[in-house]
Residue frames as qw, qx, qy, qz and C-alpha x, y, z in Angstrom:
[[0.763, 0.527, -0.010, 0.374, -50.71, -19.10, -13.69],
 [0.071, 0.844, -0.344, 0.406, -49.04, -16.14, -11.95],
 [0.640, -0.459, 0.615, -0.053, -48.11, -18.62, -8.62],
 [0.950, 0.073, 0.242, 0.185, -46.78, -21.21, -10.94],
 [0.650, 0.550, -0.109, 0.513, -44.32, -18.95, -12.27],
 [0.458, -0.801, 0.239, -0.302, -43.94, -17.21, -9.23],
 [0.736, -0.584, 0.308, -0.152, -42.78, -20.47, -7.76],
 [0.892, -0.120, 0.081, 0.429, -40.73, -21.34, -10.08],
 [0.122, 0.888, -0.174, 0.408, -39.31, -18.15, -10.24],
 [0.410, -0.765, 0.436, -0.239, -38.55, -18.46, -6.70],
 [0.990, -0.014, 0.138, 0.028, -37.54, -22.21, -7.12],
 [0.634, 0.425, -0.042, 0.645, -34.84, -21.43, -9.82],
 [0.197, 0.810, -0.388, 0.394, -33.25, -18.39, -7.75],
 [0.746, -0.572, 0.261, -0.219, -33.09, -20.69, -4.98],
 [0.962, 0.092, 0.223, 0.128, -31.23, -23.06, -6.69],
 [0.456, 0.631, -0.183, 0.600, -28.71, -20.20, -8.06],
 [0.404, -0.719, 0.432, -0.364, -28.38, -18.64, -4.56],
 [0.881, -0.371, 0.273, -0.103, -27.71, -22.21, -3.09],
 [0.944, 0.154, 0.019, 0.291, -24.22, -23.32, -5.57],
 [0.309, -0.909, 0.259, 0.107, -21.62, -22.78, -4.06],
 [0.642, 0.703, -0.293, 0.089, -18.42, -22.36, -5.82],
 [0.795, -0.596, 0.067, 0.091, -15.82, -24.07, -4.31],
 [0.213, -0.606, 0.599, 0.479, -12.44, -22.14, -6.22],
 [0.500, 0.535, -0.528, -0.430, -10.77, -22.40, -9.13],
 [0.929, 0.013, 0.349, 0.122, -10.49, -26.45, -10.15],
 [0.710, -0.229, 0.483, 0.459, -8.13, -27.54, -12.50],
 [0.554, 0.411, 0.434, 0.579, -8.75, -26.10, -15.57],
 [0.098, -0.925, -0.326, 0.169, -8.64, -22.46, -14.07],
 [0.415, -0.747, 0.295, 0.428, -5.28, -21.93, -15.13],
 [0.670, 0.329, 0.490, 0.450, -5.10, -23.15, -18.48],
 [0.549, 0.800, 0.210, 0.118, -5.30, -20.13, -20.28],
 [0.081, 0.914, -0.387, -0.086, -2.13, -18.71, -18.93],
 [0.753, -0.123, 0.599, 0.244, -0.78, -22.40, -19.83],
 [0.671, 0.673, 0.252, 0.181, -2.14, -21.43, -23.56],
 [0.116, 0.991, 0.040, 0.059, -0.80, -18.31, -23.12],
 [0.489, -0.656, 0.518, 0.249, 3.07, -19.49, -22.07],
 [0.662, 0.196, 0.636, 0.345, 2.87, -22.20, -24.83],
 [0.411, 0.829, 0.362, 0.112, 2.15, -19.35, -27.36],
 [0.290, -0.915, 0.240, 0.144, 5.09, -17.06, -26.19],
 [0.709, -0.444, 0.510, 0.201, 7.39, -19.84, -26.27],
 [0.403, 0.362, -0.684, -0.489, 6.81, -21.26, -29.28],
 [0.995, 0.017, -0.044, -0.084, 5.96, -25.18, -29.92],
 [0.050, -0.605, 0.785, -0.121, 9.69, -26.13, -28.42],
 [0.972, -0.053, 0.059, -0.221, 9.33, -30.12, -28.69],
 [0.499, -0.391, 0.725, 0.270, 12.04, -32.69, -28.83],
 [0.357, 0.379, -0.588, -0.620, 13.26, -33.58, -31.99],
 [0.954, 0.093, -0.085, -0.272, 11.40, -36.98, -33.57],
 [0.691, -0.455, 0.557, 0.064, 13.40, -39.81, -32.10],
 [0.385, 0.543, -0.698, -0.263, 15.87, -41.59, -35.18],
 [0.934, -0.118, 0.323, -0.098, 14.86, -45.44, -35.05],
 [0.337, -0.617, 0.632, 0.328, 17.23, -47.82, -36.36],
 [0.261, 0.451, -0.429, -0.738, 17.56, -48.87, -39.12],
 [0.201, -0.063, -0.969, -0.126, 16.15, -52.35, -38.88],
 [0.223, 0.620, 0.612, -0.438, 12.76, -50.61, -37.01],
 [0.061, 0.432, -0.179, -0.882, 12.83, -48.29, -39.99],
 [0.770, 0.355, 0.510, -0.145, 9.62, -49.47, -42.74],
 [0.539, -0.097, 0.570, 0.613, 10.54, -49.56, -46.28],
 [0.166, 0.132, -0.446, -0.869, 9.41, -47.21, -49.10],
 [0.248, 0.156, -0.896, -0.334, 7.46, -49.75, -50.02],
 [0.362, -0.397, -0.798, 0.273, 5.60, -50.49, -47.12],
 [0.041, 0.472, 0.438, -0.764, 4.48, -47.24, -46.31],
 [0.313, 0.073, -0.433, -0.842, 3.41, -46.56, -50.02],
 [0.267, -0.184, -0.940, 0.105, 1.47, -49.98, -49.01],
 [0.193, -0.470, -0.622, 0.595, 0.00, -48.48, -45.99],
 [0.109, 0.399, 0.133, -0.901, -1.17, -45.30, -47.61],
 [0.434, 0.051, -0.635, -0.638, -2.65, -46.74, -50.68],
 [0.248, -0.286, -0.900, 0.217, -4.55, -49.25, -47.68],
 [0.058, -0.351, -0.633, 0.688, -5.85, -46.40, -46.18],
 [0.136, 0.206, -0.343, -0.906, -6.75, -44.33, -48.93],
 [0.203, -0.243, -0.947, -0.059, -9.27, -47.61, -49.43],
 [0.345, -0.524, -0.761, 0.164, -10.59, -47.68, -46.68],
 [0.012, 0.311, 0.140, -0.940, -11.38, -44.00, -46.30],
 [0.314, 0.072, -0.432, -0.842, -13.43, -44.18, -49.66],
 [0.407, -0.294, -0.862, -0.071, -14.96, -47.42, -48.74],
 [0.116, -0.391, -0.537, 0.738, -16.02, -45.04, -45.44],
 [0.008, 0.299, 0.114, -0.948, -17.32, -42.54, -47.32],
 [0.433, 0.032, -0.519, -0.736, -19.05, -44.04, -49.69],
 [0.199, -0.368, -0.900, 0.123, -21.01, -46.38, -46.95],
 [0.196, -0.372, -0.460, 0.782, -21.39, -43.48, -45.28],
 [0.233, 0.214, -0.087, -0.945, -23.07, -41.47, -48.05],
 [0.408, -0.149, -0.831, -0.349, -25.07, -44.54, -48.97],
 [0.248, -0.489, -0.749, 0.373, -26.50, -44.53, -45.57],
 [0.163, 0.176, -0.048, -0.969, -27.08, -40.39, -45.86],
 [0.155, 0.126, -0.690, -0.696, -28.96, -41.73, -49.05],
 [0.427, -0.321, -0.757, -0.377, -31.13, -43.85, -47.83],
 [0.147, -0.403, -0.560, 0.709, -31.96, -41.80, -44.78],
 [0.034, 0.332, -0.120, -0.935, -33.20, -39.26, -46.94],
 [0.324, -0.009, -0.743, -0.585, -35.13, -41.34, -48.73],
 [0.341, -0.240, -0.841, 0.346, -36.65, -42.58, -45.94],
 [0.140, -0.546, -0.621, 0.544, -37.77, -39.58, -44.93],
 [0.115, 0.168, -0.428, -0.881, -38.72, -37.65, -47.69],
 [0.572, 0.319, 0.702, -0.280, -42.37, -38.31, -48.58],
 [0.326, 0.050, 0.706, 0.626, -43.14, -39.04, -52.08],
 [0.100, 0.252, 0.023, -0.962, -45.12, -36.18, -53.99]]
């Protein structure tokens, strides 16, 4: 037992001694990206003004949110039906 941990003892420091790091990569700088973007502020261009024929109508967007609003519940309630009978599933009966 003691040589099997021995060896991998020695196995696993080999394998740390042996990766070699080869510099920062790309994300080595991000935080002082975070850190500029935080300073600044959120500075964005304003939201672009479509015209007035790409613009949707009241109407259509009340549409579109009452569509989704749907299909969210329909989600949620498949979604808790499926919980439902998972649970049942694996519950054993007393």
């Amino acid at each position: 037992m003691k040589k099997l941990t021995l060896c991998v003892f020695g196995v696993f420091l080999g394998l740390l001694s042996g990766c070699d790091t080869q510099g920062p990569g790309p994300a080595a700088d991000v935080g002082d990206h975070i850190d500029e973007v935080v300073e600044n502020g959120f500075h964005s261009e304003a939201a672009p003004v479509l015209p007035a024929e790409a613009q949707p109508e009241p109407e259509v967007i009340e549409q579109q949110k009452k569509h989704h609003q749907e299909v969210v519940e329909q989600a949620s309630q498949e979604a808790e039906n499926k919980l439902n009978a998972i649970l049942d599933a694996t519950t054993e009966p007393k």
